[in-house]
Backbone as a chain_set.jsonl record, in Angstrom:
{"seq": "XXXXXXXXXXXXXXXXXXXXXXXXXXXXXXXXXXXXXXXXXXXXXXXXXXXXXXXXXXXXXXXXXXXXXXXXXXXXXXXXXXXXXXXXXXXXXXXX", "coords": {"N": [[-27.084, -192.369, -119.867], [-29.587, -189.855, -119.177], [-33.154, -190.635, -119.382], [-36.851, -189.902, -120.045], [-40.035, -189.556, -118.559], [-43.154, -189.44, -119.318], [-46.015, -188.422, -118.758], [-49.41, -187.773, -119.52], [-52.618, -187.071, -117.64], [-55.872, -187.753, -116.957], [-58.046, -187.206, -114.718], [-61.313, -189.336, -113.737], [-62.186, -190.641, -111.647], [-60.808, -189.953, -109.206], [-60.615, -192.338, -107.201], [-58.622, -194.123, -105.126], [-56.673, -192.81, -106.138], [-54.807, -190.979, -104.291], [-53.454, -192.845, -103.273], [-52.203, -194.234, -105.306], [-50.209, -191.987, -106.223], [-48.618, -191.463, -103.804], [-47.507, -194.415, -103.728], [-46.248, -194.238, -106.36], [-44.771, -191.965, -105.805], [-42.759, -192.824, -103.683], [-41.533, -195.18, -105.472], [-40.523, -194.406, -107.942], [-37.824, -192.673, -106.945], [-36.753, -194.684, -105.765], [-36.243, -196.246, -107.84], [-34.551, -194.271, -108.682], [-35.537, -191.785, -110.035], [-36.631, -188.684, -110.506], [-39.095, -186.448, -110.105], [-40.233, -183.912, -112.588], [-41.789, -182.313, -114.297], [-44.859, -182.029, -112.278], [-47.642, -182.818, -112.058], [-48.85, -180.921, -113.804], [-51.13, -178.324, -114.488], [-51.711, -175.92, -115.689], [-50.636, -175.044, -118.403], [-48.815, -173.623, -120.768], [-49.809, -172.879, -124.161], [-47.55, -172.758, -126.834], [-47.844, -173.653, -129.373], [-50.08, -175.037, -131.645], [-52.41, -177.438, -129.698], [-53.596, -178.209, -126.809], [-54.818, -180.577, -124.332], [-55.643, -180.531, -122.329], [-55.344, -182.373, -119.993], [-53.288, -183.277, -117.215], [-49.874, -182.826, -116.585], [-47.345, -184.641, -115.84], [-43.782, -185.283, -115.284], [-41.138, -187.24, -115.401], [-37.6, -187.662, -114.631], [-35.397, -189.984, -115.036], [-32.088, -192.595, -114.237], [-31.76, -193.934, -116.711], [-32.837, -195.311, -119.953], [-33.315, -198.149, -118.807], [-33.891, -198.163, -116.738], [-35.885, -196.594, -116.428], [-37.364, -199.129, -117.412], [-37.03, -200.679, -115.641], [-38.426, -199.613, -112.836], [-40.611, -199.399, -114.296], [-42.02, -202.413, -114.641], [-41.845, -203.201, -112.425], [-42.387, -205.584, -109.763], [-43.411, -203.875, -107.541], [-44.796, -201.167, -108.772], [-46.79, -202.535, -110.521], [-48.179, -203.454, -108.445], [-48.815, -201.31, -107.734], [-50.273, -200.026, -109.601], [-52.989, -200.832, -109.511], [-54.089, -199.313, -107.887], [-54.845, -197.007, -109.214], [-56.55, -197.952, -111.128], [-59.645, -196.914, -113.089], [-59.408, -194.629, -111.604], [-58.195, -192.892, -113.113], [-57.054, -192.142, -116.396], [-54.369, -192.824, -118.315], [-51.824, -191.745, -120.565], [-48.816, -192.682, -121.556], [-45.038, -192.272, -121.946], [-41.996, -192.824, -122.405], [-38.622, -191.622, -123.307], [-35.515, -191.487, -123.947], [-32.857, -189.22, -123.548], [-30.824, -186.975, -124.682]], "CA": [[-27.765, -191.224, -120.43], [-30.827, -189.414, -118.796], [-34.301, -190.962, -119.811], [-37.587, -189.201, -119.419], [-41.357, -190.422, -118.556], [-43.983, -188.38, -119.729], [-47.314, -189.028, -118.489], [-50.619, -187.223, -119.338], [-54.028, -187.839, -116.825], [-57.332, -187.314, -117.233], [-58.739, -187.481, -114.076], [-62.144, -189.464, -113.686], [-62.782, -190.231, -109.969], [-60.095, -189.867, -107.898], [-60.307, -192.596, -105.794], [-57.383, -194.827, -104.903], [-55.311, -191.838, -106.464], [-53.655, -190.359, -103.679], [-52.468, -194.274, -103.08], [-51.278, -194.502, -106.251], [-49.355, -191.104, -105.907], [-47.761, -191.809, -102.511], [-46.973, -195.469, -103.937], [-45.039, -193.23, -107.341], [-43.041, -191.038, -105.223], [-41.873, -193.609, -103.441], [-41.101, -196.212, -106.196], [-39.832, -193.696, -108.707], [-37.446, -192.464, -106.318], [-36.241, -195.694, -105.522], [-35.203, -196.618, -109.459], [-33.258, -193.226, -109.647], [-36.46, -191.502, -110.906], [-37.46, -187.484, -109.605], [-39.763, -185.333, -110.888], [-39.218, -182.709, -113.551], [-42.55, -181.666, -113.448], [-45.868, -182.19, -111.364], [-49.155, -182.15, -112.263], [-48.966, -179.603, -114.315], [-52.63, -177.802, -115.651], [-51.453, -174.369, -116.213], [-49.066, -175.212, -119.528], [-48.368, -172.258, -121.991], [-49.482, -173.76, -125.474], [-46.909, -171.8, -127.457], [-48.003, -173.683, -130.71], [-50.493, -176.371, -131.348], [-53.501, -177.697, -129.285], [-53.577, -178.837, -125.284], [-56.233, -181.124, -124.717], [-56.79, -179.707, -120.809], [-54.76, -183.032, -119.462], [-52.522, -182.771, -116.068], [-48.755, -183.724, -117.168], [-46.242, -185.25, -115.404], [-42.405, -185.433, -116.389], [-39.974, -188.1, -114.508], [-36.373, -187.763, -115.119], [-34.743, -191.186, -114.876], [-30.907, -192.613, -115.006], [-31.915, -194.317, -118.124], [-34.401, -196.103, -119.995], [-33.381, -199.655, -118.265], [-34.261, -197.713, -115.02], [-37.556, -196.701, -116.5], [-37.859, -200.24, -117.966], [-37.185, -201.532, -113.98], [-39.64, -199.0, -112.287], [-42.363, -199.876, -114.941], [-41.885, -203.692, -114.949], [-41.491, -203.914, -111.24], [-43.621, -205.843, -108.876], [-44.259, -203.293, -106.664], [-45.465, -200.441, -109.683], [-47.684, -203.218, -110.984], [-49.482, -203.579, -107.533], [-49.7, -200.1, -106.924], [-51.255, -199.64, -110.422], [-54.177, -201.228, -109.762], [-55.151, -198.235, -106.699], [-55.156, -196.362, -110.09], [-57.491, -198.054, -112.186], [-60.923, -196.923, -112.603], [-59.537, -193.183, -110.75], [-57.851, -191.965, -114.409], [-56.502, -192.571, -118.077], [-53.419, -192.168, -118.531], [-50.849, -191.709, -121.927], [-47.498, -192.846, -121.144], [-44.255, -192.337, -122.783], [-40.654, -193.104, -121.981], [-38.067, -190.826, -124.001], [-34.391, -191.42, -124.252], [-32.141, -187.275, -123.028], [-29.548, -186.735, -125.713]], "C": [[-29.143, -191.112, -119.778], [-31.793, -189.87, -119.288], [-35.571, -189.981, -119.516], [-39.08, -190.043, -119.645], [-41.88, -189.546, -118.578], [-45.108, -189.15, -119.252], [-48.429, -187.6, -118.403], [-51.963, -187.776, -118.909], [-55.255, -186.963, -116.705], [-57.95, -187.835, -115.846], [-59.992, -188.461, -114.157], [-62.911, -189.628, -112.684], [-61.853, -189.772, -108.858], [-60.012, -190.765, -107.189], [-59.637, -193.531, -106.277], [-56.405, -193.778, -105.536], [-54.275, -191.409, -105.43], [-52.86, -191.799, -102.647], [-51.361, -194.654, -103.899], [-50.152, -193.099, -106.333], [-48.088, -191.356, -105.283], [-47.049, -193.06, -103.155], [-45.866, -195.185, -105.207], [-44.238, -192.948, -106.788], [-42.182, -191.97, -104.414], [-40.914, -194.594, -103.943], [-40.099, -195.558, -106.899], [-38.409, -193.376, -108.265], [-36.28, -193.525, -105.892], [-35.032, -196.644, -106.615], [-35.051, -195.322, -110.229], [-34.421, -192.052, -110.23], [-36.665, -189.872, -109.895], [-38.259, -186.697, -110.42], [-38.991, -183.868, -111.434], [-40.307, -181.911, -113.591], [-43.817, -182.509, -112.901], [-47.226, -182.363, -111.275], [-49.833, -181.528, -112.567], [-50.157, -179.193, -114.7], [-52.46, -176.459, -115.88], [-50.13, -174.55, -116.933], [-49.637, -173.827, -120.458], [-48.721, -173.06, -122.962], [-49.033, -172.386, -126.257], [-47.26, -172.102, -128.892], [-49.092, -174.642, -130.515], [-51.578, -176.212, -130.42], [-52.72, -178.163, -127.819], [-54.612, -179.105, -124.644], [-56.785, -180.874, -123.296], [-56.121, -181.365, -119.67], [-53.661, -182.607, -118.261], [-50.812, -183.523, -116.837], [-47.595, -183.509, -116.188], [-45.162, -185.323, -116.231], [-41.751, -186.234, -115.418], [-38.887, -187.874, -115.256], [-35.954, -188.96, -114.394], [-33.316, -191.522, -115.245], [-30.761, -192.723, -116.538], [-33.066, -195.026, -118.409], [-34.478, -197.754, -119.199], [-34.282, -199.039, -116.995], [-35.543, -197.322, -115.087], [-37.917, -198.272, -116.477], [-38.043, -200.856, -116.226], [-38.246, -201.403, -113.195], [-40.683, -199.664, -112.937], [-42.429, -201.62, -114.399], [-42.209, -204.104, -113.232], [-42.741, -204.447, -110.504], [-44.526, -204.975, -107.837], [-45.012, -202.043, -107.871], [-46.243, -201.324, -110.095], [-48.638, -203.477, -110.236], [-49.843, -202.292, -107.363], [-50.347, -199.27, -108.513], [-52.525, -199.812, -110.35], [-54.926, -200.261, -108.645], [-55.484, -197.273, -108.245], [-56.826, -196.387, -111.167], [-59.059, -197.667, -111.6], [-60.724, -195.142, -111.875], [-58.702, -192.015, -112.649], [-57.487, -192.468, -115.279], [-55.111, -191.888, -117.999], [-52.53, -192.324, -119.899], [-49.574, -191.341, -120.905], [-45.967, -193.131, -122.05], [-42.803, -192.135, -122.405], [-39.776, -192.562, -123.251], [-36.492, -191.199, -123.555], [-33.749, -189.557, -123.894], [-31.092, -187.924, -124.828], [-28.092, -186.449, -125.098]], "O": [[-29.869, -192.106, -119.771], [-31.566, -189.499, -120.439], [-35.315, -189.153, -118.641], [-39.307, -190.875, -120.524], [-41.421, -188.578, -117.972], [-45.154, -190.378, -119.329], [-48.37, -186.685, -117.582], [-52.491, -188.707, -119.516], [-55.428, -185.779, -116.419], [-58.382, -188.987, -115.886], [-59.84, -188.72, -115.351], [-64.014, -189.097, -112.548], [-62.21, -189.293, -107.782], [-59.322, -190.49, -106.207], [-59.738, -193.93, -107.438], [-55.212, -194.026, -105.365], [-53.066, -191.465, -105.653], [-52.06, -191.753, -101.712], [-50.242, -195.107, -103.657], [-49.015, -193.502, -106.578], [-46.96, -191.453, -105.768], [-45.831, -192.885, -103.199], [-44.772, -195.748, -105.178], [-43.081, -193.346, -106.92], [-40.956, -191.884, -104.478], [-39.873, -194.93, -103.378], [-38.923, -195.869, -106.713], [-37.571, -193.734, -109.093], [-35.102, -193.209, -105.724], [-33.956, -197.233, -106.51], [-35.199, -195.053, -111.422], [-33.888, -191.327, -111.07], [-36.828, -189.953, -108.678], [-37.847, -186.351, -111.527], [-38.027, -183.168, -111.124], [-40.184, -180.805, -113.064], [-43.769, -183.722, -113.104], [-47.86, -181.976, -110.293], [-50.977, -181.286, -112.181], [-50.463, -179.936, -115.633], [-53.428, -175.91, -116.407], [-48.991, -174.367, -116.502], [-50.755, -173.335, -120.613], [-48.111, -174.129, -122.944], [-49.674, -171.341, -126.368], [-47.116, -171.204, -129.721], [-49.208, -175.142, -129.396], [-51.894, -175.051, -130.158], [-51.518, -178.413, -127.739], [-55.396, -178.22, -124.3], [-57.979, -180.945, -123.005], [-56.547, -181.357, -118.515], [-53.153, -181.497, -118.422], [-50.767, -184.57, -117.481], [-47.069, -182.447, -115.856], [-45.217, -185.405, -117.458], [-41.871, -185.717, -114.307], [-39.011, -187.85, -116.481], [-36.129, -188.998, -113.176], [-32.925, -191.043, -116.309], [-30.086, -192.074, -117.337], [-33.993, -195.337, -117.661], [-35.524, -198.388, -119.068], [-35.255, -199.594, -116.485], [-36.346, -197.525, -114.176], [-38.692, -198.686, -115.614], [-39.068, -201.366, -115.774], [-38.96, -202.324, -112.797], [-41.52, -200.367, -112.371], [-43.231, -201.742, -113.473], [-42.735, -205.166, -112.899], [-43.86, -203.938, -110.572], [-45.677, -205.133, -107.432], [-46.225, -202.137, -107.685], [-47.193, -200.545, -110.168], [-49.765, -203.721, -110.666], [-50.955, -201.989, -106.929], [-50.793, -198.123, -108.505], [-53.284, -199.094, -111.001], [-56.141, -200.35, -108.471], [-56.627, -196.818, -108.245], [-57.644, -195.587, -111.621], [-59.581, -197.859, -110.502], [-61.733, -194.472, -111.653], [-58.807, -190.836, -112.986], [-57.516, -193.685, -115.101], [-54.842, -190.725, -117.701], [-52.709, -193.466, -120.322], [-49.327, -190.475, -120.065], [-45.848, -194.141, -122.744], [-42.545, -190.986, -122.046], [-40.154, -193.023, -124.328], [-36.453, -191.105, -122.328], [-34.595, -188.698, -124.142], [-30.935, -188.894, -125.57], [-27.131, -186.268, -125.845]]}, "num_chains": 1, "name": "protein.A"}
């Protein structure tokens, strides 16, 4: 069953980001993972509040395949081009 990764980012400097990017699309990609969407900052709020965050969507085989990507040695080194460039809220979802 389909899984999904949600991720909302708050920018703060940018730098090491477009490491940690490049080092995503490649990993993601790798454990089954493609984008659903992108970086989004032009969302529709049809109900509710939108706190001005960029949001990402991964579609994944499943959640093991998230659980692999996240866990893996290489996403754990290429987190650290991240830190210090944004905040992020992360959330792994189960498809129906």
């Amino acid at each position: 069953m389909a899984a999904y990764l949600f991720v909302q980012i708050k920018m703060t400097s940018g730098k090491g980001w477009p490491e940690y990017r490049a080092a995503v699309d490649t990993l993601a990609e790798k454990f089954g993972g493609r984008y659903i969407v992108r970086g989004a900052v032009e969302i529709e709020v049809l109900e509710g509040t939108h706190d001005g965050r960029r949001l990402v969507v991964f579609e994944f085989p499943s959640m093991e395949a998230i659980h692999a990507f996240w866990h893996s040695p290489e996403y754990v080194a290429a987190k650290k081009f991240r830190e210090g460039a944004a905040d992020l809220d992360v959330w792994a979802v189960p498809g129906v």
